[in-house]
PAKEBA-138443 format. One record per residue (C-alpha): residue in one letter; x, y, z. Coordinates in steps of 0.05 Angstrom, whole numbers, padded with zeros to 5 digits, always signed. Each point is the difference from the previous one (the first is absolute). Example, Ala and Ser with C-alpha at 12.3 -4.5 7.8 and 13.67 -1.06 7.14 Angstrom:
2
A+00246-00090+00156S+00027+00069-00013
//
This chain:
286
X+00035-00855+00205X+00028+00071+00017X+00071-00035+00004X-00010-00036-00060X-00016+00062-00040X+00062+00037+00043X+00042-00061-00035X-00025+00009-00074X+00022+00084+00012X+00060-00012+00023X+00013-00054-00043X-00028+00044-00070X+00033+00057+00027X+00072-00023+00005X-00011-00041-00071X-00007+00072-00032X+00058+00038+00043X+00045-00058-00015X-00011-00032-00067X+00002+00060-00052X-00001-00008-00074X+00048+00055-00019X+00020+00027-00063X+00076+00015-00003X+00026+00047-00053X+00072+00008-00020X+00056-00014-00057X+00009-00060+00024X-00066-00044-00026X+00026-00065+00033X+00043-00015+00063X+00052+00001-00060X+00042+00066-00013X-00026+00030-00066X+00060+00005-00044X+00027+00065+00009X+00009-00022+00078X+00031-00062-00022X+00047+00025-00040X+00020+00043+00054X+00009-00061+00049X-00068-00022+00030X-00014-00060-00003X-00071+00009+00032X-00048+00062-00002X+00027+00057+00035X-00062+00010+00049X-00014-00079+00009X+00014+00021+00076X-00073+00030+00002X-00036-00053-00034X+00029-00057+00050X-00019+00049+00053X-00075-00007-00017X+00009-00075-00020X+00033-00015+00053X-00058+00046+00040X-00063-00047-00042X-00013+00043-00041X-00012-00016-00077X+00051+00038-00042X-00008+00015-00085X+00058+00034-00036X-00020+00049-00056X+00051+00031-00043X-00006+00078+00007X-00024+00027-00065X+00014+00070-00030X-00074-00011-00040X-00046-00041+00046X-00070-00018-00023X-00080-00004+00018X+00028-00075+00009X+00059+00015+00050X-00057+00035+00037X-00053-00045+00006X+00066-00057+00025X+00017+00055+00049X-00062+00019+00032X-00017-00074+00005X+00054-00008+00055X-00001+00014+00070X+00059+00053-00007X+00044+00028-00049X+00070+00004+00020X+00045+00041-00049X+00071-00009+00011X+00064+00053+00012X+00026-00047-00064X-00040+00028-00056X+00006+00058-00051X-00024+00066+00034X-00017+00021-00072X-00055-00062-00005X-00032+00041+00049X+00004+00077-00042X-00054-00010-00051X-00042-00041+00038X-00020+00040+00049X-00078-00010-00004X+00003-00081-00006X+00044-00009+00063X-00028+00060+00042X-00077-00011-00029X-00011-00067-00036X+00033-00033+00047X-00047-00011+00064X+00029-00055+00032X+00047+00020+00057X+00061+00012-00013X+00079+00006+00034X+00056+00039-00038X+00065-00016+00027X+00040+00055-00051X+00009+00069+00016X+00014+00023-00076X-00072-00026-00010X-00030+00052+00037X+00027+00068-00030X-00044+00049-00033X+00024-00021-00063X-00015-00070+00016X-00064-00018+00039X-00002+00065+00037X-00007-00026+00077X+00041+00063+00016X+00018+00063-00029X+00070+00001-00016X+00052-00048-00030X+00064+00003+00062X+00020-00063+00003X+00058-00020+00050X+00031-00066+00008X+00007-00024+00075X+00077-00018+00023X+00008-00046+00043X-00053-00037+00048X-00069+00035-00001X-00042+00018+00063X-00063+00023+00002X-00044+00057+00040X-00074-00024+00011X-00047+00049-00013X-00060-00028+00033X-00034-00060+00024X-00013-00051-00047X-00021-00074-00015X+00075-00003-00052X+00035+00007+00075X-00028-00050+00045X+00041-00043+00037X+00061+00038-00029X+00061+00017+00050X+00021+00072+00002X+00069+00022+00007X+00027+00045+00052X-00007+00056-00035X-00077-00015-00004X-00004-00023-00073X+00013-00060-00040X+00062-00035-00026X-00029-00011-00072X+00049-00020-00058X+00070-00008-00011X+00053+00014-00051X+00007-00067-00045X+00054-00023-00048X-00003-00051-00050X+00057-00027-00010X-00017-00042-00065X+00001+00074-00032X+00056+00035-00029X-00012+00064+00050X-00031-00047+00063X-00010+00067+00040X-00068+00027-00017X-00029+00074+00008X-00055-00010+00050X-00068+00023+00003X-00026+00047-00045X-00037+00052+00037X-00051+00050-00021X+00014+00060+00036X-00061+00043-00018X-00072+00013+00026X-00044-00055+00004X-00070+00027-00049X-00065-00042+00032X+00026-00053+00045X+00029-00005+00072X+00069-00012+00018X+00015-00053+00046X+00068-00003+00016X+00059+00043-00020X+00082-00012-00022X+00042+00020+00053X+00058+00049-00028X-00046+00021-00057X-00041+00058+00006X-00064-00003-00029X+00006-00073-00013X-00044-00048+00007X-00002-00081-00002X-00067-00020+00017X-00065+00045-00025X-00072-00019-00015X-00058+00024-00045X-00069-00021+00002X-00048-00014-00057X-00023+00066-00032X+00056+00031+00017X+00024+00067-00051X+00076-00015-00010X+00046+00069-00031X-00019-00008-00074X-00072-00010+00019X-00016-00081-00010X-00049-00027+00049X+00023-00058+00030X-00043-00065-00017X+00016-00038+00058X+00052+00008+00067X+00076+00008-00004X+00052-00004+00042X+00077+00024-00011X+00040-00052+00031X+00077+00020-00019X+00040-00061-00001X+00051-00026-00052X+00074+00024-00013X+00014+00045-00064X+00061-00031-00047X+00061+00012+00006X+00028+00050-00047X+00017-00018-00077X-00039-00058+00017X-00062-00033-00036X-00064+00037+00037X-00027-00076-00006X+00039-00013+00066X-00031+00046+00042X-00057-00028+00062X+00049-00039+00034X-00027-00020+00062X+00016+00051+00065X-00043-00008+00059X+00025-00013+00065X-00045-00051+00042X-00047+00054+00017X+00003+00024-00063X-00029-00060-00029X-00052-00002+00060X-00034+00067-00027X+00007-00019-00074X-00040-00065+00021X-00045+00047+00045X-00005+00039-00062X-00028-00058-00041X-00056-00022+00047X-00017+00075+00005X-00010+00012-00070X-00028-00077-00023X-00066+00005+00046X-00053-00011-00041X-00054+00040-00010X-00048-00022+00024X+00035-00062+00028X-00026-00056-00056X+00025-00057+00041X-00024+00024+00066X-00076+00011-00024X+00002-00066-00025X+00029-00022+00057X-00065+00032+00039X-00045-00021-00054X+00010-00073+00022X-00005+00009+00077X-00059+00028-00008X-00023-00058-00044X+00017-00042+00050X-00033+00036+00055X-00074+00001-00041X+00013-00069-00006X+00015-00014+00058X-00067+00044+00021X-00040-00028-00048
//
């Protein structure tokens, strides 16, 4: 009995690591370029590298347009999901307004992947607005232990090998500007891992629910800062920005990421899970 209960864990356990419902926000409402990135050259969404990641991962993936007005609807369809991704490809000023439905309403946990999200005259996850591009391949320093690093191979230098620079070549200017990095004080969360070459920037932060971010929202639910994503080339459409950058351990922690911030809570599918071996054992019993 103790191993068939042991079974039904495991079993419930890895269902709600590895099978996700995640809401993914971006210009891009379809794995089809929205028409400003098509007219520049795409013929797919510019971030469609992430959602095969998670698909290809099990997990169940939703685009959602990113809106510069979203409603009490758009809230209840986010916090029904497991996680809330919100791409590097949206509109940092969908996110300047709105401060208390992302950073309050919203209580569903929740990844943002752009730096220019997080200024203080955005959502205010830091305290400045310094924002440096990356040039060339990205490594990163690791802060502290963490469940985003596990089973992820260090460098030589002790960190991680975490992105590189991409190119599209279907676009006009192929070479993009890398990774938009907020170089200012984190206000209510924990870094996790910082950008080599840029001081005071970080890649990886987290806040926990309750959390007071810089303009004084409380946050409704968990976040994490998980930068990832290159920035358009210039004099091209911002709708091409989010193309796909990790490096093979890169796209280890953004997975790692996901099954950190998707766990259920409580775990729904592991208490049911015990709810029927311990059916089984009072009938059994009985």
């Amino acid at each position: 009995m103790k191993k068939a209960l042991l079974a039904v864990l495991l079993l419930t356990g890895l269902s709600s690591a590895h099978a996700a419902n995640i809401a993914f926000i971006s210009f891009h409402a379809t794995d089809a370029p929205s028409a400003a990135a098509a007219a520049a050259g795409l013929t797919s969404a510019s971030d469609i590298g992430y959602t095969n990641a998670l698909t290809a991962a099990g997990h169940n993936v939703t685009r959602y347009a990113t809106k510069d007005d979203p409603t009490a609807d758009d809230a209840a369809i986010y916090n029904a999901a497991d996680l809330v991704i919100i791409s590097r490809a949206v509109s940092s000023g969908h996110y300047q307004q709105e401060t208390a439905f992302w950073n309050t309403a919203i209580t569903a946990p929740v990844i943002n992947m752009g730096g220019y999200t997080l200024r203080n005259s955005r959502l205010n996850f830091t305290d400045g607005a310094d924002m440096p591009d990356t040039t060339g391949n990205v490594a990163l320093s690791i802060v502290g232990a963490h469940p985003i690093f596990d089973g992820v191979t260090l460098n030589g230098a002790g960190g991680v090998d975490y992105a590189v620079n991409v190119e599209e070549p279907l676009l006009a200017t192929p070479t993009q500007r890398g990774i938009s990095v907020n170089a200012n004080n984190v206000v209510g969360g924990t870094v996790l891992a910082t950008v080599d070459g840029i001081a005071n920037g970080f890649a990886i932060a987290e806040w926990q629910k309750g959390a007071t971010l810089n303009n004084g929202d409380v946050l409704g639910g968990n976040r994490l800062v998980f930068l990832s994503g290159s920035r358009e080339a210039s004099g091209i459409s911002s709708e091409t920005a989010g193309l796909y950058d990790l490096t093979s351990e890169g796209n280890k922690m953004f997975l790692n990421a996901v099954n950190y911030m998707a766990v259920p809570e409580p775990g729904t599918a592991l208490l049911a899970g015990m709810g029927c071996v311990l059916m089984m054992f009072r009938r059994r019993r009985n």
